[in-house]
C-alpha positions in Angstrom: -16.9 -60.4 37.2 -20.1 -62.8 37.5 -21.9 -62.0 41.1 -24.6 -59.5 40.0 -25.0 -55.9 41.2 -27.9 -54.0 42.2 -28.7 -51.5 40.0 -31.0 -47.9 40.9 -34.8 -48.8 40.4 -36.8 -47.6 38.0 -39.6 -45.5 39.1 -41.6 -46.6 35.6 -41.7 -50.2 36.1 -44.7 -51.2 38.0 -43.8 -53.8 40.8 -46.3 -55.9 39.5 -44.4 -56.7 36.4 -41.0 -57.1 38.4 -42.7 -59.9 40.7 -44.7 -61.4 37.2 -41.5 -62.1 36.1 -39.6 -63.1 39.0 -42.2 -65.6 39.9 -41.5 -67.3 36.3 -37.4 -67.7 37.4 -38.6 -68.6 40.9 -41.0 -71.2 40.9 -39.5 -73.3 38.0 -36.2 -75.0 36.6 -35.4 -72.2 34.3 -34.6 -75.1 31.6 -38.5 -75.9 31.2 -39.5 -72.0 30.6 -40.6 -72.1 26.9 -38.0 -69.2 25.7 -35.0 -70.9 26.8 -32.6 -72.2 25.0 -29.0 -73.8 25.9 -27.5 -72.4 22.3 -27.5 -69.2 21.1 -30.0 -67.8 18.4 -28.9 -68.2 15.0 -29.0 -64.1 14.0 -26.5 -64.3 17.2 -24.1 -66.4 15.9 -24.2 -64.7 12.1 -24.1 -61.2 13.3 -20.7 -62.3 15.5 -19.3 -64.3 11.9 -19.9 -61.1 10.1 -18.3 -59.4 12.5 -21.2 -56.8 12.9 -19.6 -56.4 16.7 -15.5 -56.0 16.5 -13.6 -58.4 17.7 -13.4 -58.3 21.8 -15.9 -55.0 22.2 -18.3 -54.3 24.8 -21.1 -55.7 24.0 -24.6 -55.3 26.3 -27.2 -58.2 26.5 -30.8 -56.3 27.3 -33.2 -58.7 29.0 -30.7 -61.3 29.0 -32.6 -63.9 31.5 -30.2 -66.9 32.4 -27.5 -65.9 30.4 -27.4 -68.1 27.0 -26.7 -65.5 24.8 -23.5 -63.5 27.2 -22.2 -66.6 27.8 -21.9 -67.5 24.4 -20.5 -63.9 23.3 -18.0 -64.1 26.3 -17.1 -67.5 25.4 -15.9 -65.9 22.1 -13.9 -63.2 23.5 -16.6 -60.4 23.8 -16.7 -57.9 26.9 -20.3 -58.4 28.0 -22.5 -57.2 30.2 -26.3 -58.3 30.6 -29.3 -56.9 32.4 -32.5 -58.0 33.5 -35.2 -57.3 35.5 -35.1 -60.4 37.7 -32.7 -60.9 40.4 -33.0 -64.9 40.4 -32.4 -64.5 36.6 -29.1 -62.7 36.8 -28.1 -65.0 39.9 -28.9 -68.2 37.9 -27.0 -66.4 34.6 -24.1 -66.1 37.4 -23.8 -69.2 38.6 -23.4 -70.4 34.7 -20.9 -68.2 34.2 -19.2 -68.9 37.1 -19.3 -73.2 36.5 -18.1 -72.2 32.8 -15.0 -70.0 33.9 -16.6 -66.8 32.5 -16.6 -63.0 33.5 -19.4 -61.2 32.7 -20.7 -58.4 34.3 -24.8 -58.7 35.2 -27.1 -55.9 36.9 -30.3 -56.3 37.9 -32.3 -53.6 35.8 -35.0 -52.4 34.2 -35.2 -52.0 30.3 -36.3 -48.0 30.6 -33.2 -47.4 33.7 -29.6 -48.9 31.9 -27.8 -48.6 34.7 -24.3 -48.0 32.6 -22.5 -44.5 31.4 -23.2 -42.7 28.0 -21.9 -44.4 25.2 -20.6 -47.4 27.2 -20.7 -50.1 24.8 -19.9 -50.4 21.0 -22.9 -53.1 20.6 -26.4 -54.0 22.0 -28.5 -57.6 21.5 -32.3 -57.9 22.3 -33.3 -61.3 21.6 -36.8 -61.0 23.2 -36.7 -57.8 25.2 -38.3 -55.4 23.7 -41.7 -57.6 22.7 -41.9 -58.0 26.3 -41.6 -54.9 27.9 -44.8 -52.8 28.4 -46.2 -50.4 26.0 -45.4 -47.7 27.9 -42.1 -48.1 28.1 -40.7 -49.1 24.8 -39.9 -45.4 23.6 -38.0 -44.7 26.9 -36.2 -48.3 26.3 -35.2 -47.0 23.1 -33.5 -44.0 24.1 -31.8 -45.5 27.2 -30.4 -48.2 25.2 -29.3 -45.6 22.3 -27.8 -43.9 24.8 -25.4 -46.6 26.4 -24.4 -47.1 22.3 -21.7 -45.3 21.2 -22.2 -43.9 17.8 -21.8 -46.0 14.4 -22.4 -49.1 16.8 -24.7 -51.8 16.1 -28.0 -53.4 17.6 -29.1 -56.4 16.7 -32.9 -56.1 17.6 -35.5 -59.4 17.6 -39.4 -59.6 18.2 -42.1 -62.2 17.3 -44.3 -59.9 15.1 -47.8 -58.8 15.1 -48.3 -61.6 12.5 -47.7 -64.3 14.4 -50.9 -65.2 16.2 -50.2 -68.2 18.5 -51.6 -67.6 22.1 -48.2 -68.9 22.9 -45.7 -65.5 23.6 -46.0 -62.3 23.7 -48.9 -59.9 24.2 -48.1 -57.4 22.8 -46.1 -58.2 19.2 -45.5 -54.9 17.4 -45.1 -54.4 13.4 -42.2 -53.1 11.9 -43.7 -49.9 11.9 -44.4 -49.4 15.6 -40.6 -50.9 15.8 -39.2 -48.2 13.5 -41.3 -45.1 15.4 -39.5 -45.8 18.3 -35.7 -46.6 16.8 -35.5 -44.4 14.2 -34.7 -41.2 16.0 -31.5 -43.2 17.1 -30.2 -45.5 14.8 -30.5 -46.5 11.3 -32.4 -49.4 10.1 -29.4 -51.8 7.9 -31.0 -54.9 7.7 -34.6 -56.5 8.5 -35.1 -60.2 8.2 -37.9 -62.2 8.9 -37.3 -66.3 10.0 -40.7 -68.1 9.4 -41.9 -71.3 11.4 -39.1 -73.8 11.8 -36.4 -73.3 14.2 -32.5 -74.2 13.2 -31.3 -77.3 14.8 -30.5 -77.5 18.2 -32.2 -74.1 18.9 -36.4 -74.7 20.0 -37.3 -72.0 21.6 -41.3 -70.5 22.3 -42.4 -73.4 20.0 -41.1 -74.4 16.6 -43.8 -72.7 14.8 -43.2 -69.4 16.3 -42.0 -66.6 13.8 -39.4 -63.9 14.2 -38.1 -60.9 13.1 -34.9 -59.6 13.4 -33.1 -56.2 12.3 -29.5 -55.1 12.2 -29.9 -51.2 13.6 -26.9 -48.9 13.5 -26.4 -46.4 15.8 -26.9 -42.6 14.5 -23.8 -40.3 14.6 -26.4 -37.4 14.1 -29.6 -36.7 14.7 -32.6 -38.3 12.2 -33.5 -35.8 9.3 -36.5 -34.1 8.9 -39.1 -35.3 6.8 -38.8 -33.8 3.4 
């Protein structure tokens, strides 16, 4: 399936930041918009060769914008789904799905609403929503998306960090440790990586220069231990 669905709205998302962000997909070719990119990210494409995500599970795409990233994963036999919060977003990611003979599943949602059932999917990627998203909202993002991941799955988590200090990006770039706050109740931290200033060929996105982290989380099959 590739025409989008309307998913419940979230009464935490202030309309303000919906039409901020539809305006971006609205007024201009979504190929100029500085985090685009026709190729997946590289953690993408390593976590799928390590097989992090099994072969042909349902994977979800949060924030997924035009679609690179599901496209890709679909591409490569993965059951995907993607959300985001703009409905000219998930019609554009459509219509590439559609001209590439993919089905993917997209709903137009808001990171702290998922609009899918408990435990729906063995895998999550976030390639730039959770930097994005307001303040406010990150610890209720965390949970929702927890709770669409069924237990022992993977998330494979990226944000520009507090470090990197372009104007370009951004405003708000949390450290590891405001990361972990909010994920550690629900999954396990397996891998953190950071990829300095240089992007891998074929993939510019947000500037060369711009710095990333990126962290494997697995998914908690109980609850987090007390501090000891």
């Amino acid at each position: 399936m590739t025409g989008p669905r309307s998913a419940t709205k979230s009464s935490s998302t202030d309309p303000s930041e919906f039409e901020a962000w539809e305006d971006w997909y609205r007024r201009q070719d979504y190929r100029r918009m500085p985090w685009f990119s026709a190729r997946p990210a590289p953690w993408v494409v390593r976590a799928v060769r390590e097989r992090q995500f099994p072969a042909g599970s349902r994977v979800l795409d949060a924030g997924c914008g035009t679609g690179t990233t599901l496209l890709w994963l679909a591409g490569h036999g993965f059951d995907v789904c993607g959300i985001d919060i703009s409905p000219t977003a998930i019609r554009i990611a459509g219509s590439r799905a559609q001209r590439a003979g993919l089905s993917v599943d997209l709903r137009v949602a808001g990171a702290d609403r998922i609009p899918f059932e408990r435990r729906s999917f063995e895998g999550g990627i976030d390639t730039g929503c959770f930097h994005s998203i307001p303040l406010r909202l990150r610890e209720k993002y965390a949970a929702e998306i927890a709770r669409v991941i069924r237990p022992d799955g993977r998330l494979l988590l990226t944000w520009i960090p507090r470090e990197v200090e372009q104007s370009l990006g951004p405003p708000h770039r949390p450290s590891l440790a405001e990361v972990a706050s909010v994920f550690e109740p629900y999954f396990v931290f397996d891998r953190v990586e950071r990829y300095g200033s240089g992007s891998p060929r074929g993939w510019n996105v947000l500037g060369e220069s711009m710095g990333r982290c990126t962290a494997l989380l697995v998914r908690r099959t109980q609850r987090q231990p007390r501090p000891r």
